[in-house]
MMTF fields as JSON, N, C-alpha, C and O atoms, coordinates in Angstrom:
{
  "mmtfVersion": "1.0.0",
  "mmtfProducer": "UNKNOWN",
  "numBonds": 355,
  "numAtoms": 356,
  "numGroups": 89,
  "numChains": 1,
  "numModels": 1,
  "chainsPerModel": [1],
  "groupsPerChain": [89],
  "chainIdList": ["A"],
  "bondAtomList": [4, 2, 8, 6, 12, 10, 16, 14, 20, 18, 24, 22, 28, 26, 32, 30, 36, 34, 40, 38, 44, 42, 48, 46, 52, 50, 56, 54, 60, 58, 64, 62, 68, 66, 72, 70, 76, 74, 80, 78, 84, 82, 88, 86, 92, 90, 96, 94, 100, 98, 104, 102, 108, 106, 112, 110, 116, 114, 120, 118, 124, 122, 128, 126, 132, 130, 136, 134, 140, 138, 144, 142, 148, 146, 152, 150, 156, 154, 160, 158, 164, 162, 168, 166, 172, 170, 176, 174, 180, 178, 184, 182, 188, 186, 192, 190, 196, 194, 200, 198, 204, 202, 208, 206, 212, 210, 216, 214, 220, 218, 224, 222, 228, 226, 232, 230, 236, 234, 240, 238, 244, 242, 248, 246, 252, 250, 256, 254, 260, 258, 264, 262, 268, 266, 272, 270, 276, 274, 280, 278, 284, 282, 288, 286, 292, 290, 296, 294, 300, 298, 304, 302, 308, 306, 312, 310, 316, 314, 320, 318, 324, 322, 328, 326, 332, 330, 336, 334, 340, 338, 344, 342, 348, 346, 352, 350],
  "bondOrderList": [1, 1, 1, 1, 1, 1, 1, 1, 1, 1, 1, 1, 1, 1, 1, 1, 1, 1, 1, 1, 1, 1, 1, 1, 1, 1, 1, 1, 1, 1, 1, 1, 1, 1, 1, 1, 1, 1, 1, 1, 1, 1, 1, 1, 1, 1, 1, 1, 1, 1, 1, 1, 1, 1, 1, 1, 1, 1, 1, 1, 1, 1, 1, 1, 1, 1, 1, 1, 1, 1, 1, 1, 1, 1, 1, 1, 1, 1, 1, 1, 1, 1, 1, 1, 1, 1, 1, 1],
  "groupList": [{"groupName": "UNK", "atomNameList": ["N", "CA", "C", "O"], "elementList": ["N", "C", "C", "O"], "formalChargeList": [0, 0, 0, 0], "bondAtomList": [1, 0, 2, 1, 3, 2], "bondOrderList": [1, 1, 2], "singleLetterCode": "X", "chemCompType": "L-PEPTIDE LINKING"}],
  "groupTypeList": [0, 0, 0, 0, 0, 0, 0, 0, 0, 0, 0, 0, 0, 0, 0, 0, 0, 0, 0, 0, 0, 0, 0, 0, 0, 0, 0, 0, 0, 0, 0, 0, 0, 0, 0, 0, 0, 0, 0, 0, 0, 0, 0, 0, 0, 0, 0, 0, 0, 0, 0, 0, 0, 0, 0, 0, 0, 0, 0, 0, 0, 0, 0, 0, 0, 0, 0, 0, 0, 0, 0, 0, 0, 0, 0, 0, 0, 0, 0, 0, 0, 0, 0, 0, 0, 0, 0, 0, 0],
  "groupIdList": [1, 2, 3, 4, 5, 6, 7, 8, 9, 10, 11, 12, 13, 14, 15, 16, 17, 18, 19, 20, 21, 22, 23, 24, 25, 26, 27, 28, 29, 30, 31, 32, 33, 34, 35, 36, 37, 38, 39, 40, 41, 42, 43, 44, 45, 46, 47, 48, 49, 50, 51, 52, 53, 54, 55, 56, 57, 58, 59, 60, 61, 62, 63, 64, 65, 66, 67, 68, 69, 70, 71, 72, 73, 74, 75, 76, 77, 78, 79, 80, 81, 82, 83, 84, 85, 86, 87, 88, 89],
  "secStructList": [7, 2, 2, 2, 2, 2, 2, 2, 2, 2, 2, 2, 2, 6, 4, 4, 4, 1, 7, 7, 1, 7, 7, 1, 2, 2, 2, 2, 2, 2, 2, 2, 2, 2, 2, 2, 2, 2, 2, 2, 6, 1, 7, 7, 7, 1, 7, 2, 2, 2, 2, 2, 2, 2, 2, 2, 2, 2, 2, 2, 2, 2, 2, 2, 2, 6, 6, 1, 1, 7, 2, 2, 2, 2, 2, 2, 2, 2, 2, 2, 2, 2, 2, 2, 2, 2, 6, 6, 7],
  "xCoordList": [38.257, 36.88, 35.961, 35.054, 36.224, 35.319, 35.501, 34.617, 36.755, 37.25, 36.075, 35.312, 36.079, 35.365, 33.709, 33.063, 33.337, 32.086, 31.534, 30.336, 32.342, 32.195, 31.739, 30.794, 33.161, 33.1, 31.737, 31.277, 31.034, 30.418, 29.138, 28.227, 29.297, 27.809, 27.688, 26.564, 29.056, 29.214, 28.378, 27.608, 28.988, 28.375, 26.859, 26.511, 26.196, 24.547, 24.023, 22.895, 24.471, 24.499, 24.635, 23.893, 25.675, 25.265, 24.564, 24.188, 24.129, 23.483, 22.273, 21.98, 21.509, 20.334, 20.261, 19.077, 20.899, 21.092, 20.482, 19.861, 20.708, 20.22, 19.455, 19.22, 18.747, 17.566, 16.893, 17.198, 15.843, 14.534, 13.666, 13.995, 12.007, 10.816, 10.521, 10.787, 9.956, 9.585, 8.291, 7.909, 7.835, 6.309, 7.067, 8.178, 5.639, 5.635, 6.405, 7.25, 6.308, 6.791, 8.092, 8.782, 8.626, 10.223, 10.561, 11.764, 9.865, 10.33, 10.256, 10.966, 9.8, 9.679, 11.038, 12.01, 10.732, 12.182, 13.233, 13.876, 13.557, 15.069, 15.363, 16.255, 14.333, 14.1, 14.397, 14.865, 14.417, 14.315, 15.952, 16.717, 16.348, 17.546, 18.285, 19.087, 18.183, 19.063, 19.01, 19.871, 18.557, 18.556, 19.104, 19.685, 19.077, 19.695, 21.333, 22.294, 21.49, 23.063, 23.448, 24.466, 23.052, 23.74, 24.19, 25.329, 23.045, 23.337, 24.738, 25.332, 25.202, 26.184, 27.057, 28.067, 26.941, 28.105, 28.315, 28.841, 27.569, 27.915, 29.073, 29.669, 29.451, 30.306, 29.03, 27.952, 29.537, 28.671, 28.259, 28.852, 26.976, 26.642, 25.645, 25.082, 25.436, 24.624, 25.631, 26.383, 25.693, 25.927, 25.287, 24.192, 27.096, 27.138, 26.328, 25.583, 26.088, 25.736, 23.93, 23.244, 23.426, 21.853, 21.762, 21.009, 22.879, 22.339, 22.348, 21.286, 23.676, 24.156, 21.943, 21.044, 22.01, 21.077, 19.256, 18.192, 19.303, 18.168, 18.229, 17.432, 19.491, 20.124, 19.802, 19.314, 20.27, 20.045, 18.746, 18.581, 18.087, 16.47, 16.349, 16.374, 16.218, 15.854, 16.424, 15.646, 17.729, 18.386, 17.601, 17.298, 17.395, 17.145, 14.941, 14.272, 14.658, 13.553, 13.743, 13.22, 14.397, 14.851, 15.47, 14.768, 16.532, 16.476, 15.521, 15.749, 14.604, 13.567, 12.86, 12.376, 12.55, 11.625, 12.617, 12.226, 13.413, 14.218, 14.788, 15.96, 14.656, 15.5, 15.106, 15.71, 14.394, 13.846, 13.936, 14.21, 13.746, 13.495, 14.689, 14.586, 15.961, 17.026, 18.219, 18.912, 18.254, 19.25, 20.668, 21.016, 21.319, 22.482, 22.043, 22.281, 21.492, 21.326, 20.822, 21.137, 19.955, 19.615, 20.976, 20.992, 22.073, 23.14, 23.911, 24.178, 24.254, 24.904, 24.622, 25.518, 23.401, 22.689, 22.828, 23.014, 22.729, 22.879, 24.097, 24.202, 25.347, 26.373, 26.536, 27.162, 26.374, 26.034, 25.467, 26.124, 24.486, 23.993, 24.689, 24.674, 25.363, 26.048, 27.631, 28.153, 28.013, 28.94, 28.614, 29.253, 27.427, 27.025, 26.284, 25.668, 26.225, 25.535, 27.264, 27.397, 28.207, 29.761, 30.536, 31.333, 29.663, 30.717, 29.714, 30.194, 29.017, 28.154, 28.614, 28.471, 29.158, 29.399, 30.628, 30.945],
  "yCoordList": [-12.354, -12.553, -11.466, -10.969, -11.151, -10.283, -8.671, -8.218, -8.074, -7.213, -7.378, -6.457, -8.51, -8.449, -8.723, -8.583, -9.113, -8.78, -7.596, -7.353, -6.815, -5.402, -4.222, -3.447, -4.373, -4.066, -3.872, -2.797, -5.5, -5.778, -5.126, -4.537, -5.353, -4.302, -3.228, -2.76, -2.338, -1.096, -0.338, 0.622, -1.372, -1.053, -1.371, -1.079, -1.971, -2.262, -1.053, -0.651, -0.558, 0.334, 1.7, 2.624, 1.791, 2.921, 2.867, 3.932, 1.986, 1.353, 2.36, 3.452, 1.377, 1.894, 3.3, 3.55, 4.196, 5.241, 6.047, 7.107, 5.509, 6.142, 5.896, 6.541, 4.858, 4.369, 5.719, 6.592, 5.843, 6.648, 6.824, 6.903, 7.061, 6.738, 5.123, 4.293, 4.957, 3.149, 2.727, 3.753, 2.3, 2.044, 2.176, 2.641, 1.324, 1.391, 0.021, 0.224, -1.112, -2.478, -2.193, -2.484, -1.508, -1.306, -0.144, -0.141, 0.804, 1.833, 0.575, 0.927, -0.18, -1.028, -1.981, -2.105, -2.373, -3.427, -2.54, -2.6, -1.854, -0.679, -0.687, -1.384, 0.363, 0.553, -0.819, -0.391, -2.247, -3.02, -3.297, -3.336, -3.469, -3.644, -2.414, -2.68, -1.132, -0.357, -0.564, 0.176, -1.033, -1.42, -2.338, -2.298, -3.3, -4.54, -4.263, -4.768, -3.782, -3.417, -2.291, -2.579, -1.4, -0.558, -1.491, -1.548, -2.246, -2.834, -3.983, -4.324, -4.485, -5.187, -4.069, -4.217, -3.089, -2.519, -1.164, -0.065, -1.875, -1.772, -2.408, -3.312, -2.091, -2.933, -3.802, -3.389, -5.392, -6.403, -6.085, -5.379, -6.62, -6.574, -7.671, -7.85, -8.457, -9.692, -10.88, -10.398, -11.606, -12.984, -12.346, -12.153, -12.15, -11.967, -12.397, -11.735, -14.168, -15.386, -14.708, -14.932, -13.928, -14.204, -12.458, -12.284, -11.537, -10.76, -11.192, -11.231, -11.821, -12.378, -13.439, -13.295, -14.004, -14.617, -13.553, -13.96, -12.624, -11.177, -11.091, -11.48, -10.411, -9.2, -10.216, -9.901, -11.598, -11.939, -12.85, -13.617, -12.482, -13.465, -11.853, -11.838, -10.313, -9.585, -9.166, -8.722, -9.331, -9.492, -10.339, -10.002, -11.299, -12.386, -12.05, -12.611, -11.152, -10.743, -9.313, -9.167, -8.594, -7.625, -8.229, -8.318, -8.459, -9.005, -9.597, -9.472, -10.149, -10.439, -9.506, -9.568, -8.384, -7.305, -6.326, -6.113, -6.055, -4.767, -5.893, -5.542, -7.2, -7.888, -7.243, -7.834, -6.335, -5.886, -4.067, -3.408, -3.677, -2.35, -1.966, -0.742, -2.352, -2.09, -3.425, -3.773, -3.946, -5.042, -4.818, -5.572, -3.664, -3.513, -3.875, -4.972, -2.964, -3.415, -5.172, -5.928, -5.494, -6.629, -8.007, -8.993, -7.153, -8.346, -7.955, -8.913, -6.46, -6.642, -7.228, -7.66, -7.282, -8.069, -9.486, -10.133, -9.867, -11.337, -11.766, -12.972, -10.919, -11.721, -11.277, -12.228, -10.34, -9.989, -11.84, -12.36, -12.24, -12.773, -14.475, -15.297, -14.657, -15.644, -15.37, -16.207, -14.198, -14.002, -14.67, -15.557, -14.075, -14.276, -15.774, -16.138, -16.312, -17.656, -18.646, -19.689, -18.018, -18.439, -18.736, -19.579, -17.235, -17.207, -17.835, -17.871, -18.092, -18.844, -20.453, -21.157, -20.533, -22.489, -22.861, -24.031],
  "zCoordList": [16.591, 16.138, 16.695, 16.028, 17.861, 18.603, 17.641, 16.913, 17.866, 16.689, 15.398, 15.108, 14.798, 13.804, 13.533, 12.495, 14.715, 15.321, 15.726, 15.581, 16.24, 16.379, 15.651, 15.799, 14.42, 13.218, 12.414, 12.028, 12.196, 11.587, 12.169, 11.587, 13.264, 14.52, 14.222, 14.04, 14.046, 13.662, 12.445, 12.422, 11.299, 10.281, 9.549, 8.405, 10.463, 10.34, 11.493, 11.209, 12.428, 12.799, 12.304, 12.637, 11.445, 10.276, 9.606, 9.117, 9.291, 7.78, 8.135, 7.649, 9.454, 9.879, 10.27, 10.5, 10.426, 10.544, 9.248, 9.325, 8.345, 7.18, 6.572, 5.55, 6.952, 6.465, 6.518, 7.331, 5.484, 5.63, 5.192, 4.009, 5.266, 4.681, 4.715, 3.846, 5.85, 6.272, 6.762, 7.324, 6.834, 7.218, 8.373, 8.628, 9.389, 10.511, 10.943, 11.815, 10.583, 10.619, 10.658, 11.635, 9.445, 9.446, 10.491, 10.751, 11.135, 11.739, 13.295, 14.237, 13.406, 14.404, 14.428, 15.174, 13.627, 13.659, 13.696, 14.744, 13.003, 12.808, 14.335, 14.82, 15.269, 16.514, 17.254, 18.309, 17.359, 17.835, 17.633, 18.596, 16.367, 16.003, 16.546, 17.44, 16.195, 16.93, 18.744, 19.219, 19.415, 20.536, 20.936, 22.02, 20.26, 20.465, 19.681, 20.262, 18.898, 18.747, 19.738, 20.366, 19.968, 21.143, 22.319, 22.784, 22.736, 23.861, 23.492, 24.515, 22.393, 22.306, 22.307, 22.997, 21.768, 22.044, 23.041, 22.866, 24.277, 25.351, 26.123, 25.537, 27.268, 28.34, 28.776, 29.203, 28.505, 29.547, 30.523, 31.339, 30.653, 31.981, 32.2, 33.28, 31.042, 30.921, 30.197, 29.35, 30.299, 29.349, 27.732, 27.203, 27.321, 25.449, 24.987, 24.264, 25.316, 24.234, 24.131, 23.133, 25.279, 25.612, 24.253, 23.295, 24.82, 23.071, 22.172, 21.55, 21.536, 20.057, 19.919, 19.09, 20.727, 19.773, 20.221, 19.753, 20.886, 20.581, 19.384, 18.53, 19.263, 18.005, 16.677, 15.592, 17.176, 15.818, 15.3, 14.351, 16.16, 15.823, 15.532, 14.301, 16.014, 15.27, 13.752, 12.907, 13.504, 12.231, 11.161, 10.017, 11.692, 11.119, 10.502, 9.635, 11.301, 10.759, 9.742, 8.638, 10.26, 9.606, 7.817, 6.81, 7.908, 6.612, 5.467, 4.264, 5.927, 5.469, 5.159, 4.029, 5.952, 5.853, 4.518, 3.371, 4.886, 3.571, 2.882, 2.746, 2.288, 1.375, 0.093, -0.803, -0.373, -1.517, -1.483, -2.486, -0.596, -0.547, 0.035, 0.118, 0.571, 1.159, 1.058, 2.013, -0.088, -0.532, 0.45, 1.359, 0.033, 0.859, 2.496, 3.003, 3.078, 4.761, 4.914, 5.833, 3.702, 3.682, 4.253, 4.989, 3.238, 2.712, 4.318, 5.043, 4.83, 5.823, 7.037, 7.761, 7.334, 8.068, 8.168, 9.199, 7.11, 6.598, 6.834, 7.057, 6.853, 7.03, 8.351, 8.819, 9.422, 10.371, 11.374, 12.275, 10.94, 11.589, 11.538, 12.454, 9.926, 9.828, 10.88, 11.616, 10.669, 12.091, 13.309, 13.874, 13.678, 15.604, 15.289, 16.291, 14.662, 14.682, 14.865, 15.505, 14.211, 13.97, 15.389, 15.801, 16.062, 17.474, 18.63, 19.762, 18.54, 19.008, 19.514, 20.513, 18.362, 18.436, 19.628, 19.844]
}
């Protein structure tokens, strides 16, 4: 599972990479989200459980924000966050 948590980090991590031309709201969140995924895919040094749910209260705004102007990052996100809500339980 972790493998595929990773994965999935990975690739919202690219995603955002290529984002470009964003207001300021989205250049905020991106920034918030790219922070909060680096730090997961870091070596621990805090309790997993206290990022998975950062990363994904910021996901979880993020999606909302590009669900229209960035559908794809929208959707990876989205299942992104149905992941870490998964490994959570």
């Amino acid at each position: 599972m972790e493998q595929k948590l990773r994965q999935m980090i990975e690739q919202v991590h690219n995603e955002i990479k290529q984002i470009q031309d964003v207001d300021d709201k989205a250049l905020e969140l991106l920034k918030g989200l790219r922070d909060d995924i680096e730090g997961i895919l870091e070596p621990a040094t805090e309790e997993i459980t206290d990022r998975y749910e950062s990363v994904t209260e910021h996901l979880e705004d993020a999606v909302e924000h590009f669900e229209i102007s960035h559908p794809t990052l929208s959707t990876v996100m989205s299942r992104l966050v149905d992941a870490l809500n998964a490994a959570q339980l």
